[in-house]
C-alpha positions in Angstrom: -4.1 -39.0 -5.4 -0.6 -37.0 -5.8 -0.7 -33.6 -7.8 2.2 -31.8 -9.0 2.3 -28.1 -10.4 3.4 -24.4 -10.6 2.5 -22.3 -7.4 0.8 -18.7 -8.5 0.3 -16.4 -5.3 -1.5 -12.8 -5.8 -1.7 -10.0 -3.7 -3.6 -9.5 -1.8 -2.5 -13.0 -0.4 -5.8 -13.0 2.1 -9.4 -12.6 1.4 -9.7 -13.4 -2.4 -12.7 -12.9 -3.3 -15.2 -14.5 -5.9 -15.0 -11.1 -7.6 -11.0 -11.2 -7.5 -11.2 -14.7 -9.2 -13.6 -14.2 -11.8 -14.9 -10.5 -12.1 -18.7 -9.6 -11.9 -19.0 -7.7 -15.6 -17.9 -11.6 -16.8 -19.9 -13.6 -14.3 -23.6 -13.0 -16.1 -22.4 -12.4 -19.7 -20.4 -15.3 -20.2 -22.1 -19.0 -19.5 -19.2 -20.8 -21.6 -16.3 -21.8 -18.9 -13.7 -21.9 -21.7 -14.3 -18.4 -22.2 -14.9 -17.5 -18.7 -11.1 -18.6 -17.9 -9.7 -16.3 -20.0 -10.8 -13.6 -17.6 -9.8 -15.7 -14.1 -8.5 -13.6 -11.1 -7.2 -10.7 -14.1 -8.5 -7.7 -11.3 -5.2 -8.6 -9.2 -3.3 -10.5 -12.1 -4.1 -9.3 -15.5 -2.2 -11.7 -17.3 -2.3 -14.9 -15.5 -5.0 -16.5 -17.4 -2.0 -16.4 -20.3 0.5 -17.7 -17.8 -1.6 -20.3 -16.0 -1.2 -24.0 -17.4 -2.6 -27.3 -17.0 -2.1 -28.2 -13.4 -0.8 -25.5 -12.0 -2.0 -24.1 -8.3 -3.3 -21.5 -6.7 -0.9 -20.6 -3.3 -3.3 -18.3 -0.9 -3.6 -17.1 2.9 -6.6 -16.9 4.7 -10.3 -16.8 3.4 -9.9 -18.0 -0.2 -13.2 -17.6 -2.2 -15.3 -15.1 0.1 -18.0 -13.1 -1.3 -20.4 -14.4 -3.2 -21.7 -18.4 -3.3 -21.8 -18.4 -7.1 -20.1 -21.3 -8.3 -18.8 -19.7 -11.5 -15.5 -18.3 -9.5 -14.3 -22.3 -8.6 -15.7 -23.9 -12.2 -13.3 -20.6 -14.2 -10.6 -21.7 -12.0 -10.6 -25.2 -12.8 -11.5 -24.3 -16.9 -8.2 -22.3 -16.5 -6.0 -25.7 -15.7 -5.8 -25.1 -12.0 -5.2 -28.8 -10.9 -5.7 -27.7 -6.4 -5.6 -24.6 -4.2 -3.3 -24.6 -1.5 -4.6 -22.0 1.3 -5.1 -21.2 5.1 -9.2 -21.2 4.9 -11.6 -21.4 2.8 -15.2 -19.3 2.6 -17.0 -22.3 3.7 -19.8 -22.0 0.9 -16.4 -21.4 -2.0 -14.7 -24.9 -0.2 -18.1 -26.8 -1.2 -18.8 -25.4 -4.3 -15.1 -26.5 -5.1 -15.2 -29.9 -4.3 -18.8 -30.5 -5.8 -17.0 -29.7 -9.2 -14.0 -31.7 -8.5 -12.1 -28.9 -7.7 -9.5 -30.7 -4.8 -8.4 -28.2 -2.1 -5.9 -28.5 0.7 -5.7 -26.5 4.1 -2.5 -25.8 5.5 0.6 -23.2 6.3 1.7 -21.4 3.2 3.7 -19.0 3.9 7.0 -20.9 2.9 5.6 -22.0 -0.6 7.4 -19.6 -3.3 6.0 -18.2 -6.5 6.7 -20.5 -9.5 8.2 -23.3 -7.6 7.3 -26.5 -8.2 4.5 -27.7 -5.7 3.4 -31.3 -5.0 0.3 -32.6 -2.9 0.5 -35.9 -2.0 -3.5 -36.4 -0.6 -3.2 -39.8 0.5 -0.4 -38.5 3.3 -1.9 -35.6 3.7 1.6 -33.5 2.8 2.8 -30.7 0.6 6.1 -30.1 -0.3 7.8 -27.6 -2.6 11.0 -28.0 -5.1 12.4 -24.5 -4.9 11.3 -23.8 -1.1 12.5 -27.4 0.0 9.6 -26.5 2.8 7.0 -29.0 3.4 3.3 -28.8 5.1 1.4 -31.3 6.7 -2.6 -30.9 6.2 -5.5 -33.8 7.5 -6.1 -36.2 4.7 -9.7 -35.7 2.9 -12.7 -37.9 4.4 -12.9 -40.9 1.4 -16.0 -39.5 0.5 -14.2 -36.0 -0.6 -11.8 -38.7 -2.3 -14.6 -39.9 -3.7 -15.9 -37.1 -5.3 -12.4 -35.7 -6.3 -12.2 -39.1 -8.4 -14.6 -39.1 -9.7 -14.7 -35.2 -10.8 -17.3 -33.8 -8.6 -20.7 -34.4 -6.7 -23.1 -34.8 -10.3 -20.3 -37.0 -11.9 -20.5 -39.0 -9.2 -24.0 -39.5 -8.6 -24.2 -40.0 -12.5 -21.6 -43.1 -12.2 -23.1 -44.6 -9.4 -27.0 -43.6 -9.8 -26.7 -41.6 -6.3 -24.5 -41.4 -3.9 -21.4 -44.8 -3.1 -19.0 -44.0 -1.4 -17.4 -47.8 -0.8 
């Protein structure tokens, strides 16, 4: 799998929280994901849910997704077009809430990746690269069942496609 889209970072660059990326006076109110991403990370960004399109990512630092284990903040994130994150760690409980909706993300050095530039992950070599930057990261490929999931959009996609769990 190879993804290609716009970088947005935000400052803070470390320890986004789940409140950062989708605010808690919208988490309980609004069940409807469409309408849920047009309030995505606007605390720190108020008008990137009117820049953000299909495919674009989501540059970060350290700690991406701490706070709270709702899986709203990942599933408004990828309602808003956000094809992969790109960050130095993960809240553990944010990294598998994200891949259980499909959401891919990669681990790796991002200081060099620039605002707006062009960004690709190429998953299958474990390598991103940017067009503006010219920089490049390596990251460990995703375990094939990850790959699995990503392809097939997430952990109740899959088990709907395969009646449980196949990961040959």
């Amino acid at each position: 799998m190879r993804l290609e889209g716009r970088a947005h970072r935000f400052k803070p660059n470390d320890d986004i929280n789940t409140d950062y990326i989708i605010s808690g006076r919208y988490k309980f109110k609004i069940s409807d994901m469409d309408e849920l991403a047009k309030h995505v990370m606007e605390d720190i960004s108020p008008d990137f849910a009117i820049r953000v399109r299909e495919g674009d990512m989501v540059i970060a630092g350290y700690n991406f997704g701490c706070g709270s284990s709702r899986e709203q903040a990942p599933r408004a994130l990828k309602a808003a077009g956000i094809a992969a994150i790109v960050a130095k760690s993960y809240a553990r409980i944010f990294y598998r809430n994200s891949f259980n909706i499909g959401l891919p993300l990669v681990t790796c050095d991002t200081d060099w990746i620039i605002d707006g530039e062009v960004v690709t992950v190429d998953f299958e070599n474990g390598k991103v690269s940017g067009a503006g930057s010219g920089g490049s990261a390596e990251f460990r490929p995703l375990p094939k069942t990850m790959q699995v999931l990503l392809e097939d959009g997430g952990l109740i996609p899959h088990i709907k496609k395969h009646g449980g769990f196949s990961f040959e």
